[in-house]
C-alpha positions in Angstrom: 0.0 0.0 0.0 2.8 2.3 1.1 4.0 1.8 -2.4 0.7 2.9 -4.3 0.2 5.8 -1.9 3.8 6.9 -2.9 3.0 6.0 -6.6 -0.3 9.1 -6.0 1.8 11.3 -4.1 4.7 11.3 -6.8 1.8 11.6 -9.6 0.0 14.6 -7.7 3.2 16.2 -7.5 4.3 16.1 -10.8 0.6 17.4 -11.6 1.2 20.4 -9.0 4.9 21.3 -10.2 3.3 21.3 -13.7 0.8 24.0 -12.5 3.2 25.9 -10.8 5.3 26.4 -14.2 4.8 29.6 -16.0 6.9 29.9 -19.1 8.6 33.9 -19.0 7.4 34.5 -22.3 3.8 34.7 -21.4 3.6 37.7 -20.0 4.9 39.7 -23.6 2.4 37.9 -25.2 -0.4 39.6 -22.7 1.2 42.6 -23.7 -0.6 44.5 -26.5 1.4 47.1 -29.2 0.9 50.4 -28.6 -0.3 52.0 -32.0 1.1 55.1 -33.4 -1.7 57.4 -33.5 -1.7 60.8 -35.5 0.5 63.8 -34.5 -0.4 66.6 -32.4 -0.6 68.8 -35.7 -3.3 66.3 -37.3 -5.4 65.8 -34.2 -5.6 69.3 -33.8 -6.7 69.4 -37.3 -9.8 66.7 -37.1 -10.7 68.4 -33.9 -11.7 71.6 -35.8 -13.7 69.7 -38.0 -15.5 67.6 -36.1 -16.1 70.9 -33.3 -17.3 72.8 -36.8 -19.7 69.4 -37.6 -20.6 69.7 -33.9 -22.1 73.2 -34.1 -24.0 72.9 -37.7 -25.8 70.1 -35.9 -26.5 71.9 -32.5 -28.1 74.9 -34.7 -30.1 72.6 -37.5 -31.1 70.6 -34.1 -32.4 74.2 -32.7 -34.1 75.1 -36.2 -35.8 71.5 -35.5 -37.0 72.5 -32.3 -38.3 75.9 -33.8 -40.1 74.1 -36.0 -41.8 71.4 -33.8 -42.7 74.4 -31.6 -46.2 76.3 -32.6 -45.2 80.1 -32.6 -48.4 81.5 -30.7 -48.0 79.2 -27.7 -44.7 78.0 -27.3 -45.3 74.4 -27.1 -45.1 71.6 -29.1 -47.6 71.1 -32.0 -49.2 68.6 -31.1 -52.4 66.6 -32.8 -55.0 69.0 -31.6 -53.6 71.9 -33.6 -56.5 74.2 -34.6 -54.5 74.8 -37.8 -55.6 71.6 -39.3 -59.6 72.0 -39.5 -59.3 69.0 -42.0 -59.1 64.6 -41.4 -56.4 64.7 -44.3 -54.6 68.2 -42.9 -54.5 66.7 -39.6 -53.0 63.4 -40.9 -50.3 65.2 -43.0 -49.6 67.6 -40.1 -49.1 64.2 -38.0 -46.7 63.1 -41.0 -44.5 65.8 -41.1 -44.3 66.2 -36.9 -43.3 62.1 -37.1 -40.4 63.0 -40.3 -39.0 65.7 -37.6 -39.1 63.7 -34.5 -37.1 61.6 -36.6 -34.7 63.8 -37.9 -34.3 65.3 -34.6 -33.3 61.8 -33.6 -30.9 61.0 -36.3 -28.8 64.1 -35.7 -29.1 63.4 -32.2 -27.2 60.3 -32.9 -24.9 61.8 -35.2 -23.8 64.5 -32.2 -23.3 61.6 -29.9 -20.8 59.9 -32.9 -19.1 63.2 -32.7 -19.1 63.6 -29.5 -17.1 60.2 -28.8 -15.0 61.1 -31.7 -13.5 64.3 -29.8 -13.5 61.4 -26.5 -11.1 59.3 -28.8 -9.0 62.5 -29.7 -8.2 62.7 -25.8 -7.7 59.5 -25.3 -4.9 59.1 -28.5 -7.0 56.2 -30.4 -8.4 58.7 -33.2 -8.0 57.7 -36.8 -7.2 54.3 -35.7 -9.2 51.3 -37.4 -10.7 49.5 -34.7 -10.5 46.2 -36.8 -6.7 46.8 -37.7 -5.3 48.1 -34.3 -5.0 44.4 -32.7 -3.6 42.8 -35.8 -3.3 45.0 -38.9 -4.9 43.9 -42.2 -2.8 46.1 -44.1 -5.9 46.6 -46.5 -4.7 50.2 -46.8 -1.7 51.7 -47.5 -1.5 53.8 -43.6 -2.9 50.2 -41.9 -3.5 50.6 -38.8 -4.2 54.2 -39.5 -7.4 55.6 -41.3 -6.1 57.3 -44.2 -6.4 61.4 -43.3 -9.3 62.2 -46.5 -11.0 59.6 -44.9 -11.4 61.3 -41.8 -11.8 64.7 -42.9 -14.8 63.4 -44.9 -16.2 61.2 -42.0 -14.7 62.7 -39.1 -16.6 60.2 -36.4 -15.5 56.6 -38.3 -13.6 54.0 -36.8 -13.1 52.2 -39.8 -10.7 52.4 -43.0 -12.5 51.9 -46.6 -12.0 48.7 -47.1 -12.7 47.3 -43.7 -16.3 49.4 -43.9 -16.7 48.2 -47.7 -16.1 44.5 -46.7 -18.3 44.5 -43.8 -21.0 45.7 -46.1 -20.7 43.7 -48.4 -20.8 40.9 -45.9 -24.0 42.8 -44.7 -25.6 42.7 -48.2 -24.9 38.8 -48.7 -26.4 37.9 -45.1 -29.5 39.7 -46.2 -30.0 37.8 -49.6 
């Protein structure tokens, strides 16, 4: 017995020494690459565009508000307006107060995408592809970078071209 109990107790070591092993390169592999991001110059750059985006939305969002807002009262029209005497007026009225709500919403949105792309200018990740920064594709010729027109053009994207094209087009064959 003494033997088979020594036989365990040599296995269960062996078992717990193998545990206790942790080979020194592990830790460099946990470590991630720190991507360039754009200069100082650059950043400063797609910051004036997107705070120049930022306010053309805050002001069409106010002319939106204007607009939802009936200009005896100062209120929001609602479906009881005594401008629309007619069924068919009233349903139109109700069309075009739905289209703005909407609108509204989408640039709403929009602010919130710019908003986060000034919170990625602070933080040093701006203009880098969120599908290349791990492990770059190098679909583009400044991989891991979004190339600059791309940016000035769609200041809040976190994506180059191609990576956006392909995902669409995988989009596009799911759907068929």
């Amino acid at each position: 017995m003494n033997k088979k109990n020594d036989m365990e107790n040599s296995k269960t070591k062996k078992v717990a020494s193998s545990k206790v092993e942790v080979p020194k390169e592990e830790p460099q592999l946990l470590q991630k690459k720190k991507v360039k991001g754009y200069p100082k110059k650059d950043l400063a750059e797609f910051r004036k565009v997107i705070l120049t985006k930022k306010s053309e939305i805050i002001e069409q969002l106010q002319n939106l508000k204007e607009q939802m807002m009936d200009p005896s009262t100062g209120q929001y029209v609602n479906e009881n307006s005594p401008y629309s005497l007619h069924m068919a007026e009233q349903g139109t009225d109700a069309q075009e107060r739905e289209k703005l709500y909407l609108w509204a919403q989408r640039e709403n949105k929009f602010l919130a995408y710019l908003e986060d792309a000034l919170q990625r200018i602070d933080n040093g990740t701006y203009g880098i592809c969120i599908e290349c920064m791990d492990e770059p594709k190098n679909l583009c010729p400044t991989c891991p970078l979004i190339p600059k027109p791309r940016l000035l053009a769609v200041p809040h994207t976190q994506h180059c071209v191609e990576i956006k094209n392909a995902a669409s087009a995988n989009a596009n064959n799911n759907n068929r």
